[in-house]
C-alpha positions as CSV (number, residue, x, y, z in Angstrom):
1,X,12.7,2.7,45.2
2,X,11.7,4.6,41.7
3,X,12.3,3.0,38.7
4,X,15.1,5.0,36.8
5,X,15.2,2.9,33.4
6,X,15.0,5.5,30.8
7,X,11.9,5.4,28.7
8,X,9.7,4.0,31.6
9,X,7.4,5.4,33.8
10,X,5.9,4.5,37.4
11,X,2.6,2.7,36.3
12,X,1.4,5.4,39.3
13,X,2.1,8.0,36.7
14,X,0.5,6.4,33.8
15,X,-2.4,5.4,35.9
16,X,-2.5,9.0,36.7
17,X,-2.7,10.6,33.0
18,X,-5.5,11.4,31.0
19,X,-6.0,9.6,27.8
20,X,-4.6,11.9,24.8
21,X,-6.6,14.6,23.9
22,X,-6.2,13.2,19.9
23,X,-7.5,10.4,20.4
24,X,-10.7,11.5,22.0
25,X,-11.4,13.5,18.9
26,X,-10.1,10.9,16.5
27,X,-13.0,9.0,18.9
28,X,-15.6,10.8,17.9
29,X,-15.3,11.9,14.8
30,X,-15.2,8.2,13.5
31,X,-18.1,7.1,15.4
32,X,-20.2,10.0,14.1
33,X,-18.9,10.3,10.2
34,X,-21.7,8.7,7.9
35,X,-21.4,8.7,4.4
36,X,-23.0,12.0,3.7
37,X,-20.2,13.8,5.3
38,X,-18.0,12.7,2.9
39,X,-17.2,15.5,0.4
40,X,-18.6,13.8,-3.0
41,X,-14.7,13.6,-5.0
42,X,-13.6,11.8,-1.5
43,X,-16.2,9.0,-1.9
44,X,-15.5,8.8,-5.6
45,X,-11.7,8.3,-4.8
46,X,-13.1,5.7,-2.4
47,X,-14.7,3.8,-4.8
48,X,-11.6,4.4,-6.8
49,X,-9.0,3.1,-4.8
50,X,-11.0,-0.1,-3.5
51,X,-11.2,-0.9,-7.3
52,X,-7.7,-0.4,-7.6
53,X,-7.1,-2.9,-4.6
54,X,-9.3,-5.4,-6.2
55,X,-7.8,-5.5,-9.4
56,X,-4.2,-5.2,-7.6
57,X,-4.9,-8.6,-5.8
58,X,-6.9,-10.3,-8.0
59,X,-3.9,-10.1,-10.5
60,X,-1.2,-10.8,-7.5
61,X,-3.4,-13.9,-6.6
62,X,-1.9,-15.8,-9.8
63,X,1.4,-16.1,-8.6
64,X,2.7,-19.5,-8.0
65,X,3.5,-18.5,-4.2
66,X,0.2,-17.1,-3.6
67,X,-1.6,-19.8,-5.1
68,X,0.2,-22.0,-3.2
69,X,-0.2,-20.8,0.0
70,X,-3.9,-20.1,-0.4
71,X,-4.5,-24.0,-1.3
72,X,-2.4,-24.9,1.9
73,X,-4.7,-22.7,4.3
74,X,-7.9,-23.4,2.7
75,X,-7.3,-27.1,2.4
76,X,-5.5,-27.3,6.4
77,X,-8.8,-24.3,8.1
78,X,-11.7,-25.6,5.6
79,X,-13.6,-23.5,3.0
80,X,-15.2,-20.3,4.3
81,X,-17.5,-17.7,2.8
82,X,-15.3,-15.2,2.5
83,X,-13.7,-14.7,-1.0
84,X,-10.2,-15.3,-1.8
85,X,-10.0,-13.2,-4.4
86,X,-8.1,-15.0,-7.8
87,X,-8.6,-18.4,-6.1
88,X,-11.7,-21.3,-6.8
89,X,-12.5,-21.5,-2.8
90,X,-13.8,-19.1,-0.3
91,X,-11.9,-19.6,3.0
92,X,-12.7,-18.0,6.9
93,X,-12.5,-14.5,7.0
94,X,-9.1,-14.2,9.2
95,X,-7.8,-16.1,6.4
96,X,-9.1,-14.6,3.3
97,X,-8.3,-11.2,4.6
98,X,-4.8,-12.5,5.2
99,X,-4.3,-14.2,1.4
100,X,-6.3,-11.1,-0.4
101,X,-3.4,-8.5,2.0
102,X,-0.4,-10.7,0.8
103,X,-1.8,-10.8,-3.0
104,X,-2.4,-7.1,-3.2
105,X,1.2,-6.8,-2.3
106,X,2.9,-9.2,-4.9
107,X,2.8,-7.0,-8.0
108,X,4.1,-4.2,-6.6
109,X,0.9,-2.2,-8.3
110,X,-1.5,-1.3,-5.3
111,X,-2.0,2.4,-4.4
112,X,-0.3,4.9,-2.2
113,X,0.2,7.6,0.1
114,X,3.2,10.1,-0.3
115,X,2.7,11.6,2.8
116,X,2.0,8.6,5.0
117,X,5.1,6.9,3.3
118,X,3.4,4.1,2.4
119,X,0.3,1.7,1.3
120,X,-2.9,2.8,3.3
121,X,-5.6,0.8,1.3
122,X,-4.0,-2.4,1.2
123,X,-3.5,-3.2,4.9
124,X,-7.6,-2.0,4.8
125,X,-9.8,-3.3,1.8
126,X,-9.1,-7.0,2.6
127,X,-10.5,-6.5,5.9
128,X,-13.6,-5.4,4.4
129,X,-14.5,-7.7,2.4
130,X,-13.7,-10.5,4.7
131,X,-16.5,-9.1,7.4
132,X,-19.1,-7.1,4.8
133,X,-21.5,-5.6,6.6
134,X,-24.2,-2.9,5.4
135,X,-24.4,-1.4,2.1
136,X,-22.2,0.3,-0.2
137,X,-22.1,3.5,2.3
138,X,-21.0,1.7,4.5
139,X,-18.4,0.3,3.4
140,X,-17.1,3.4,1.4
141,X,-17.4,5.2,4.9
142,X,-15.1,2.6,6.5
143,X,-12.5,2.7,4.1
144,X,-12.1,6.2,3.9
145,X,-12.0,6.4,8.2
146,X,-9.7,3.0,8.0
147,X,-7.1,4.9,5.5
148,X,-7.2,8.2,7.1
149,X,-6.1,6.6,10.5
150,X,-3.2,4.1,8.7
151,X,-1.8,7.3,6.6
152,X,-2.5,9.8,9.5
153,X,-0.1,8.1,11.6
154,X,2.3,7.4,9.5
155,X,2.5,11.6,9.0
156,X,2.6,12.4,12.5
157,X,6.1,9.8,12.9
158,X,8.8,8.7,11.4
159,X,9.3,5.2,11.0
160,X,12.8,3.8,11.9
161,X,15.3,3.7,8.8
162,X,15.8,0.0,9.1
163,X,11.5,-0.9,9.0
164,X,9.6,-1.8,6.4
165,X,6.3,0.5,6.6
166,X,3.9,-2.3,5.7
167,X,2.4,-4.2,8.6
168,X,3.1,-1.6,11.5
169,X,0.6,1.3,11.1
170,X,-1.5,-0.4,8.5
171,X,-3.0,-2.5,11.6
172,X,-4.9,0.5,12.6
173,X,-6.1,1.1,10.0
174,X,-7.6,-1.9,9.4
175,X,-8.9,-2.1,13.0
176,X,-10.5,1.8,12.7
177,X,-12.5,0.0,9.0
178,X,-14.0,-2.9,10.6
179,X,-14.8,-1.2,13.9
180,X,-16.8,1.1,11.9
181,X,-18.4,-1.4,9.9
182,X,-19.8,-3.1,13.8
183,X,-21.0,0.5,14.5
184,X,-18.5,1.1,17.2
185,X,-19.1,3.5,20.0
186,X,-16.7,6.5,20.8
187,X,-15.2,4.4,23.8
188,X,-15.1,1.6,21.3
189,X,-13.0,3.2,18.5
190,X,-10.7,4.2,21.5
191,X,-9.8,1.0,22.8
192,X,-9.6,-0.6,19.0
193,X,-6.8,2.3,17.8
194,X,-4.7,1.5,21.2
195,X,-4.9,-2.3,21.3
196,X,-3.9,-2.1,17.4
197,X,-1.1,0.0,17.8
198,X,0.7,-2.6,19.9
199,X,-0.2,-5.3,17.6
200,X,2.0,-4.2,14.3
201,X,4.9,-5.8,13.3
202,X,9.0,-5.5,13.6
203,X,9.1,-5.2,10.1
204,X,12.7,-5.0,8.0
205,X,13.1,-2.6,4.7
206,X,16.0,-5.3,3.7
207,X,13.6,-7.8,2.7
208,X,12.7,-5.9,0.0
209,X,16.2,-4.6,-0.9
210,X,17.5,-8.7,-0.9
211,X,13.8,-9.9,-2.5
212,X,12.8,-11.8,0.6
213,X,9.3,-12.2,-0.1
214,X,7.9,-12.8,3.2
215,X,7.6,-8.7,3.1
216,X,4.4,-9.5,0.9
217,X,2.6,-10.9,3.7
218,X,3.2,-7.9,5.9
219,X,-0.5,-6.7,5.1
220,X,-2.0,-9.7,5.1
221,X,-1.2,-10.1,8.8
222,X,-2.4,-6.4,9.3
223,X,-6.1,-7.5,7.6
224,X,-6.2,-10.3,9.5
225,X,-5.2,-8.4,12.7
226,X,-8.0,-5.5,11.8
227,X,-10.6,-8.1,12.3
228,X,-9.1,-9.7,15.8
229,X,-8.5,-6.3,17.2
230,X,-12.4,-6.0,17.1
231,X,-13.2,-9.6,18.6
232,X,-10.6,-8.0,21.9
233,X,-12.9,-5.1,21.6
234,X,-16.2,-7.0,22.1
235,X,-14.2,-9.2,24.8
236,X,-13.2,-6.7,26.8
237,X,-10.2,-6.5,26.3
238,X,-8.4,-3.0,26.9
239,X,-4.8,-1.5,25.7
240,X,-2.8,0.9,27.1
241,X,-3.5,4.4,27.6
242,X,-1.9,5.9,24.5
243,X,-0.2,2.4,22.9
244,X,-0.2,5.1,19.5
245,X,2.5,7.3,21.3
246,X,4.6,4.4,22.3
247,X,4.8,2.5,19.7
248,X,5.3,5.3,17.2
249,X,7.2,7.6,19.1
250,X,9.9,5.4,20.5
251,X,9.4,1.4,19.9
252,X,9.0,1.1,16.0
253,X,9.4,5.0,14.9
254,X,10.2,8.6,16.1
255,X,9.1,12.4,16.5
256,X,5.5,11.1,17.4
257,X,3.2,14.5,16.5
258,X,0.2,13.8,17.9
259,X,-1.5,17.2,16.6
260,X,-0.9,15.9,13.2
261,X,-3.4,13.4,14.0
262,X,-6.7,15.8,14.0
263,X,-5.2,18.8,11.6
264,X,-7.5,19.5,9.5
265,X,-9.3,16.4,10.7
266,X,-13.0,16.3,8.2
267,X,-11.7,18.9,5.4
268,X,-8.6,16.9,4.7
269,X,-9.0,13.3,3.6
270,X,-6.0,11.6,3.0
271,X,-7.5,8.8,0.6
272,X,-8.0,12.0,-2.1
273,X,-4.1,12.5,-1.5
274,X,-3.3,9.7,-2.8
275,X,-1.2,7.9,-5.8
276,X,-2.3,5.2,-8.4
277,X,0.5,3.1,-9.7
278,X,1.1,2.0,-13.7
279,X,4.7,1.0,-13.3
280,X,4.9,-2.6,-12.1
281,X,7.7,-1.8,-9.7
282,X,8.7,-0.3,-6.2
283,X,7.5,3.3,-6.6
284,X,10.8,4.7,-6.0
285,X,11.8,3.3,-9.5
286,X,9.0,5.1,-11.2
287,X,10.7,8.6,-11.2
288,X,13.5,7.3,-13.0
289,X,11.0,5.2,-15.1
290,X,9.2,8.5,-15.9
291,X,12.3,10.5,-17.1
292,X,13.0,7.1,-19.2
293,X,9.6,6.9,-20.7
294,X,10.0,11.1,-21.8
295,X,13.7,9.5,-23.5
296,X,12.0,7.0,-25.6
297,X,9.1,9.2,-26.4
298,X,11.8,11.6,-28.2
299,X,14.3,8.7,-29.6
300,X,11.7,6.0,-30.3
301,X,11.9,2.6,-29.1
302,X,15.4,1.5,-27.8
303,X,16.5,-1.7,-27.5
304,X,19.3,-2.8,-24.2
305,X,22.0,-3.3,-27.1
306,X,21.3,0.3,-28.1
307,X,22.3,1.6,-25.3
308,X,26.1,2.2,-23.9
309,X,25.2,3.4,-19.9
310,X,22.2,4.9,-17.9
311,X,23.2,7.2,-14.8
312,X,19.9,7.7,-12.4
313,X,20.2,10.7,-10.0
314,X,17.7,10.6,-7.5
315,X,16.6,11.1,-3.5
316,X,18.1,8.9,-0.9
317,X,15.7,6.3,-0.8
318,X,15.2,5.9,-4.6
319,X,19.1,5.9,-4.4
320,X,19.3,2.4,-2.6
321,X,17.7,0.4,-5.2
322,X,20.9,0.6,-7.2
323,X,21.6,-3.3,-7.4
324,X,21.4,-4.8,-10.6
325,X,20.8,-8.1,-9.0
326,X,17.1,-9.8,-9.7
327,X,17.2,-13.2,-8.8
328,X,13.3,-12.9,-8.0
329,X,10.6,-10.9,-9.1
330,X,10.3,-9.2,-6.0
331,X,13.7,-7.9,-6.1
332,X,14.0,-7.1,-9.6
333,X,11.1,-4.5,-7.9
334,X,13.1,-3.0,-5.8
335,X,16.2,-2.6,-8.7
336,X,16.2,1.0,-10.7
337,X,19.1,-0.6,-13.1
338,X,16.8,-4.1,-14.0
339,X,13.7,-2.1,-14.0
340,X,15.4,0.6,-16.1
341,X,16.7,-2.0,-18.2
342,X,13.8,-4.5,-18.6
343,X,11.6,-1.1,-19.2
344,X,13.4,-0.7,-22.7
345,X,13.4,-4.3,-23.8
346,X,9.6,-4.4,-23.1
347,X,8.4,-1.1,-23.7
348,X,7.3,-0.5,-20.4
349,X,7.4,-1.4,-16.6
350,X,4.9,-4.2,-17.3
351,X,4.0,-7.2,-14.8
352,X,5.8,-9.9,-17.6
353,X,8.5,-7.6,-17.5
354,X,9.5,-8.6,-14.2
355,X,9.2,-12.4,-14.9
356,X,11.6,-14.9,-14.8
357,X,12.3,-15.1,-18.7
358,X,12.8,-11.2,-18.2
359,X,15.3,-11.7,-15.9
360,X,17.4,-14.6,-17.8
361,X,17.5,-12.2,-20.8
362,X,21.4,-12.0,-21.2
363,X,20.6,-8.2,-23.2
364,X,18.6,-7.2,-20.2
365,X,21.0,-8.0,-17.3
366,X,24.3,-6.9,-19.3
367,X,22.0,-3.3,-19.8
368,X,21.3,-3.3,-15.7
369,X,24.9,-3.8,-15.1
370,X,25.9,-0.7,-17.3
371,X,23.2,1.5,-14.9
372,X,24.6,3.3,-11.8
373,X,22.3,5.5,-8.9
374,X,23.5,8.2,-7.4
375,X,21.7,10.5,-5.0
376,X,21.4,14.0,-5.2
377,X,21.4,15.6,-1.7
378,X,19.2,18.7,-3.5
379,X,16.7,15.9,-4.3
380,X,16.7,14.4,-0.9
381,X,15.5,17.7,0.1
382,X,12.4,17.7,-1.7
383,X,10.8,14.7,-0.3
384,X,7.7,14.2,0.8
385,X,6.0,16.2,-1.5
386,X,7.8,15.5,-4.7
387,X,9.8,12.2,-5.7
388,X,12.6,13.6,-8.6
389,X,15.1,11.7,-10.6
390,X,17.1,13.2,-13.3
391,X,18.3,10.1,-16.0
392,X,21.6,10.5,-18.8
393,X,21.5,8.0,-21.4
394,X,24.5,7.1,-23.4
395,X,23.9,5.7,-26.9
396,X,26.2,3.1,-28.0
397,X,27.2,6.2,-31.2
398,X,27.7,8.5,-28.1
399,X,25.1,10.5,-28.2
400,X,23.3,11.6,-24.9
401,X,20.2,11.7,-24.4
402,X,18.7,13.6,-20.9
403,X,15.4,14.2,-19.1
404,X,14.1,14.5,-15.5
405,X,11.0,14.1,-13.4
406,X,10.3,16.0,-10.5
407,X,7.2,13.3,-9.1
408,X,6.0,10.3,-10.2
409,X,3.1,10.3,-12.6
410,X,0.0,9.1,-10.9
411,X,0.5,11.3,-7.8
412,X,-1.4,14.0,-6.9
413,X,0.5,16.3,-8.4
414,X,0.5,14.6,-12.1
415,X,-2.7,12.4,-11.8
416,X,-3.6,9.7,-13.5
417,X,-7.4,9.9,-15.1
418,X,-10.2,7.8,-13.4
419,X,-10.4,6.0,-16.9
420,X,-6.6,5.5,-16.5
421,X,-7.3,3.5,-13.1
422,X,-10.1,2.0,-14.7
423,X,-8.6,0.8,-17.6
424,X,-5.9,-0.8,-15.1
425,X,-8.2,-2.8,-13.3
426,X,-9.4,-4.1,-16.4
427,X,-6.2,-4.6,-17.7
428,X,-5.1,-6.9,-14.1
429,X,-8.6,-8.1,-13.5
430,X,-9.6,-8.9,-17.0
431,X,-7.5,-11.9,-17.3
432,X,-8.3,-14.1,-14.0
433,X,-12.6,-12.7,-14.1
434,X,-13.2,-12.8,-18.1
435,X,-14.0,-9.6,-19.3
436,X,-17.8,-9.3,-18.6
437,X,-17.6,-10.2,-14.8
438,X,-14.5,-7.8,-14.5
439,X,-16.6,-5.3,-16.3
440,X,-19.8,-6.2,-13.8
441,X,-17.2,-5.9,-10.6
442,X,-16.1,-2.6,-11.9
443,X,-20.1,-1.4,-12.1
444,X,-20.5,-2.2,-9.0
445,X,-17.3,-1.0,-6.9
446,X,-18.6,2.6,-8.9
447,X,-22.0,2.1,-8.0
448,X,-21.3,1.8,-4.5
449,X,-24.1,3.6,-2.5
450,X,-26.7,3.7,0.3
451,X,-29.0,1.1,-0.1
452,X,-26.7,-1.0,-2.4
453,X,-25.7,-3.8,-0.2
454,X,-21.7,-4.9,0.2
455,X,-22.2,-8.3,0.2
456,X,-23.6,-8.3,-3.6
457,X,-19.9,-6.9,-4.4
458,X,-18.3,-10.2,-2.5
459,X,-20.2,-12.4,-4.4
460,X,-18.8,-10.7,-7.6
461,X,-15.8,-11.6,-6.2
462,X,-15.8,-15.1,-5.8
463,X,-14.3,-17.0,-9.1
């Protein structure tokens, strides 16, 4: 008797099939890519971006949790060689790929993609420097593959509405970066993209709406899981034919467009598509935050009490954030009326602005309860490629004061400068490394190049 359960073939059929034609090229082109082929503003945006990570988790490391958690594992697994970035100890590299994922992830400040809907190099450059290998090249080559496969398949689907995008395609990702840091074969790469599809997680998008901050650990298991998919590799391990097509095409997410995958595949690199982040918030606040920041370059500096009401017209998924409620940092993140709020008591959308004596300011919380979100259908209708938000501020004389944004600064459409990213990571990294070892890591993260060898960059790392 044929199985009739919708969604599920006859394993004859399967058995049957051809591997997708995608992923033989996908294949290929990542075992053959060395560093020469990438175009020279591609492995500068490399270098760019893994700086960007470092000083993202090295500042996220100094959170009470994340120092916590680190102790726990390190003193319960044993020291290792690997660097926990922030922290005294080294750990195992399973582990310090897991703590450096969840710390890049705390402060809300690591880079993105617009188009992949989410955080490419986060759920990749802890994976790398857990398992260094090679020089500089190399490991500019790897993240560069390892973010064009995370952000490629989060293109060719669409995530369900209810998921949380971190830990589910970010997994491949990782996988693709350390497979090519071992030198993988074609066959190789293969069997490491379809044995990390099926490892990602059933993530939610309410954890981050209700500040539950197990969501920041979302890419640390996706780092960790990058370097386990390659032990299954080199065990023999297999997946399924095309676990990519399942998974994102009717498990976790929808409309699975495979040709997406190789369009442009060598010209196009997502990593030079991406977004740096200034605001220390979700970046669907930073539209609004923008607009804000135009207000106050006009009025001068505002303080809450100043101010009667703020309305925030934005796209759907800006929209959601409307709950003044922040009774964590994590969800005063993910809150346009705090963040707008707490952005004009401090000046900006700083990390201490999202603090806990931030949040217990009385002028600050009666401000975020005065804010309402709306979303503007026309808005909606511009994403992916621009993120707008139109703000109306009511003075407590009456006045009004108006401005919009039509993407958030820092994408690729309103850039920031590589001395703005640089002068982040000193700003984040500064702090926990002293400012001549932050000013040595940054050297050599821009340095990066054949016959420069990764492992030099680790030990940089290590406080």
């Amino acid at each position: 008797m044929g199985i009739v359960t919708q969604g599920v073939e006859p394993a004859s059929a399967l058995l049957a099939a051809p591997p997708p034609r995608w992923l033989g090229e996908w294949a290929r082109f990542a075992a053959g890519t060395r560093f020469a082929d990438l175009p020279a503003e591609v492995a500068q945006r490399a270098r760019l971006v893994l700086l960007d990570c470092i000083g993202a988790i090295a500042a996220g490391a100094q959170e009470a949790e994340a120092q916590t958690l680190a102790a726990r594992m390190i003193a319960r697994e044993g020291n290792g060689d690997a660097a926990v970035i922030g922290h005294a100890s080294g750990a195992r590299p399973g582990t310090a790929a897991f703590l450096n994922g969840t710390a890049g992830t705390m402060l809300e400040l690591d880079e993105g993609n617009q188009y992949a809907r989410g955080h490419p190099a986060i759920h990749v450059v802890p994976a790398l420097l857990a398992a260094p290998r090679g020089d500089g090249a190399a490991l500019l080559v790897a993240l560069a593959l390892g973010y064009e496969m995370g952000a490629r398949v989060g293109i060719a689907s669409k995530l369900n509405v209810a998921m949380h995008p971190h830990g589910t395609w970010g997994t491949l990702g990782a996988a693709v970066g350390i497979a090519k840091l071992h030198g993988a074969s074609t066959e190789e790469f293969a069997g490491a993209i379809n044995m990390a599809s099926t490892l990602g997680l059933a993530t939610s998008r309410r954890t981050m709406l209700e500040g539950g901050t197990v969501r920041n650990t979302y890419a640390g298991v996706s780092n960790m899981l990058g370097l386990t998919v390659w032990d299954l590799v080199r065990a023999g391990f297999i997946g399924e034919r095309d676990g990519v097509a399942t998974i994102f095409g009717q498990v976790s997410a929808t409309d699975w467009q495979p040709a997406e995958m190789v369009r442009d595949l060598g010209s196009r690199w997502e990593i030079a598509r991406n977004y740096f982040k200034r605001h220390a918030a979700c970046r669907y606040t930073h539209g609004a935050l923008d607009a804000l920041s135009a207000i106050v370059a006009r009025t001068g500096p505002l303080r809450p009490a100043d101010v009667a009401s703020i309305r925030v017209e934005t796209y759907v998924w800006a929209a959601q954030l409307d709950s003044p409620a922040a009774p964590n940092m994590l969800a005063a993140k993910f809150s346009i009326p705090f963040a707008m709020a707490t952005f004009l008591a401090h000046g900006a959308a700083t990390v201490p602005a999202f603090r806990g004596p931030a949040r217990e300011d009385p002028d600050i919380l009666a401000l975020a309860s005065r804010v309402t979100v709306d979303e503007d259908p026309a808005m909606t209708a511009q994403l992916p490629g621009l993120r707008p938000a139109r703000v109306t501020l009511v003075l407590a004389d009456g006045s009004r004061q108006e401005a919009a944004a039509m993407t958030n600064r820092g994408d690729t459409e309103d850039p920031y400068t590589e001395l703005e990213v640089r002068e982040k990571f000193q700003d984040l990294a500064g702090p926990v490394y002293g400012r001549e070892r932050a000013a040595a890591i940054e050297d050599a993260v821009m340095g990066m190049a054949p016959h420069d060898e990764a492992f030099a960059l680790v030990e940089l790392l290590k406080s």
